[in-house]
C-alpha positions in Angstrom: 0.0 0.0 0.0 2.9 2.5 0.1 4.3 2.2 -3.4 0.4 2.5 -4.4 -0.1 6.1 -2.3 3.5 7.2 -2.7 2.9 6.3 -6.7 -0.2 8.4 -6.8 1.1 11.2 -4.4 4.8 11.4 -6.4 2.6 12.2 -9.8 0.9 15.0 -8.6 3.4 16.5 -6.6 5.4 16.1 -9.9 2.9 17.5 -11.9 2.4 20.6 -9.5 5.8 21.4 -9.0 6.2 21.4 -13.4 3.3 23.5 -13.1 4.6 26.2 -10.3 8.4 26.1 -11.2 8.6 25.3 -15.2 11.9 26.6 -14.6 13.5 23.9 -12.7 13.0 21.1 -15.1 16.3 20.3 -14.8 15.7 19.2 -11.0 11.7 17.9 -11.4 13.6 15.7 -14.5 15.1 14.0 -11.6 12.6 13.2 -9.7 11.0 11.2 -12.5 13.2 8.5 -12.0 11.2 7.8 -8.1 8.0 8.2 -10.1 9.2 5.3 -13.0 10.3 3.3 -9.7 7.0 3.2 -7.8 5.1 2.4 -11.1 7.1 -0.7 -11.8 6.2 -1.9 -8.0 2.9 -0.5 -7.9 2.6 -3.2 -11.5 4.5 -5.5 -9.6 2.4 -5.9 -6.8 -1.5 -4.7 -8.2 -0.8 -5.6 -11.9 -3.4 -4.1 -13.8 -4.7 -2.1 -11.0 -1.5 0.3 -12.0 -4.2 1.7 -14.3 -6.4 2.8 -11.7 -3.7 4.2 -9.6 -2.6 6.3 -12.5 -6.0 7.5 -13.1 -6.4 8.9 -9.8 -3.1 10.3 -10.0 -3.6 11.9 -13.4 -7.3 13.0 -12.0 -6.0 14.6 -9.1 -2.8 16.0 -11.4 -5.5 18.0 -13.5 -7.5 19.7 -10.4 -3.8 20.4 -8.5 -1.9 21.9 -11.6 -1.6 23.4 -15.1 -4.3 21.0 -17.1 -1.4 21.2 -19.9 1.1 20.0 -17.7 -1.6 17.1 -16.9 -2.3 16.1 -20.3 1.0 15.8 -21.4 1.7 13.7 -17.8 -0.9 11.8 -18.6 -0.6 10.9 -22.6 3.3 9.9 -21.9 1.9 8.2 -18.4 -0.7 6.6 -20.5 1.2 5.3 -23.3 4.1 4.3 -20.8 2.3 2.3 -19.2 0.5 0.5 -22.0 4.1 -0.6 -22.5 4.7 -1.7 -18.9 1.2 -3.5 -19.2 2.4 -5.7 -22.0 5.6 -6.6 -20.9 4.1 -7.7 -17.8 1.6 -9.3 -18.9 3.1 -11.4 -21.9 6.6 -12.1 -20.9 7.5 -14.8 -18.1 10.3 -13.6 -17.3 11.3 -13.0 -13.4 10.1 -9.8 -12.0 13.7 -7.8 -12.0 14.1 -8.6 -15.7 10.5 -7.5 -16.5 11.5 -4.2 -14.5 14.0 -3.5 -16.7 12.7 -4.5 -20.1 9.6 -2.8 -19.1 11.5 1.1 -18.7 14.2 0.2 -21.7 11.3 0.6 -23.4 9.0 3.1 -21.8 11.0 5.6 -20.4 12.6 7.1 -23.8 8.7 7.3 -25.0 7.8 8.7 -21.5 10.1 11.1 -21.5 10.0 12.4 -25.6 6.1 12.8 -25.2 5.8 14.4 -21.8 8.5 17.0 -22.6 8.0 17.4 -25.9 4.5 18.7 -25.0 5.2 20.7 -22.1 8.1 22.3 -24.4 10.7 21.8 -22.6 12.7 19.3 -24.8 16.3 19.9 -24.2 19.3 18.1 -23.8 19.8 19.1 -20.5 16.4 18.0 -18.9 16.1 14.6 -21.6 19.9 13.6 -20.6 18.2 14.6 -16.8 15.5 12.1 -17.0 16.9 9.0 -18.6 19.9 9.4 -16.6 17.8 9.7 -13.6 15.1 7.0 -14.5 17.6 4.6 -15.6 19.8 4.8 -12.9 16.9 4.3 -10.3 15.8 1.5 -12.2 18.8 -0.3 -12.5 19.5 0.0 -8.6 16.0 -1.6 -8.4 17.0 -4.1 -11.1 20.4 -5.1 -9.4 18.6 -5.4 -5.8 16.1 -7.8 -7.1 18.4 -10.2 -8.9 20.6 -10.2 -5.5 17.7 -11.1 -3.8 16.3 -13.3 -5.8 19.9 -15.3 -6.6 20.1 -15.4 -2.4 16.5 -17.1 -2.1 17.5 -19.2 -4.6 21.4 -20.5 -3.1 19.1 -20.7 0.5 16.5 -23.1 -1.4 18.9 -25.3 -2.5 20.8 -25.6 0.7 17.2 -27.0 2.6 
């Protein structure tokens, strides 16, 4: 239940602050990474449910900041998560490698459309987020493949 309200309550205090300080994309580009994060375990743990959550995320975006700054949030949200949807959904693959798969694929598309609509495209803020995203999302990756190889060498020592 906390990756579900810190999901919903990371998107709109992402959205607002895009929406009160357009000026500091550079910094709110950063904190995209936590929001890609909590999506994956919000999917992880409610699977399709992730819908809903961004839903109420995306509702609440539009009545807390600039409806712009909302649509854009959620048509890259949206479309990001369509991806993360299918690669949940049709792969078997353990969870850490459908993490990753999941944001190799949606995160570039995330962030292109979201900024892209917002206008503020630049190299700065794009080389921001994916550094940010990925980064987080690889320390997730890398956590849950140690975790999981150490269940594993426990299970075969019982």
């Amino acid at each position: 239940m906390l990756f579900l309200l810190s999901y919903i309550a990371s998107v709109v205090l992402i959205n607002f602050a895009f929406s009160a300080a357009p000026h500091l994309d550079v910094i709110w580009s950063a904190w995209g990474g936590l929001v890609f994060i909590l999506r994956d375990m919000v999917q992880a743990r409610f699977g399709h449910g992730a819908f809903v959550a961004m839903l109420v995320a995306l509702v609440l975006s539009y009545v807390t900041s600039d409806p712009a700054i909302a649509l854009a949030s959620a048509t890259a949200f949206g479309l990001s998560e369509l991806i993360d949807w299918l690669v949940f959904t049709v792969t078997r693959r353990p969870l850490h490698d459908r993490l990753w798969i999941s944001s190799a694929l949606s995160i570039p598309l995330d962030t292109f459309i979201f900024f892209g609509m917002i206008g503020a495209l630049t190299p700065p803020v794009v080389l921001t987020a994916l550094g940010s995203k990925f980064a987080g999302v690889t320390c997730v990756w890398l956590a849950m493949a140690w975790r999981s190889r150490r269940t594993t060498a426990a299970s075969r020592l019982m």
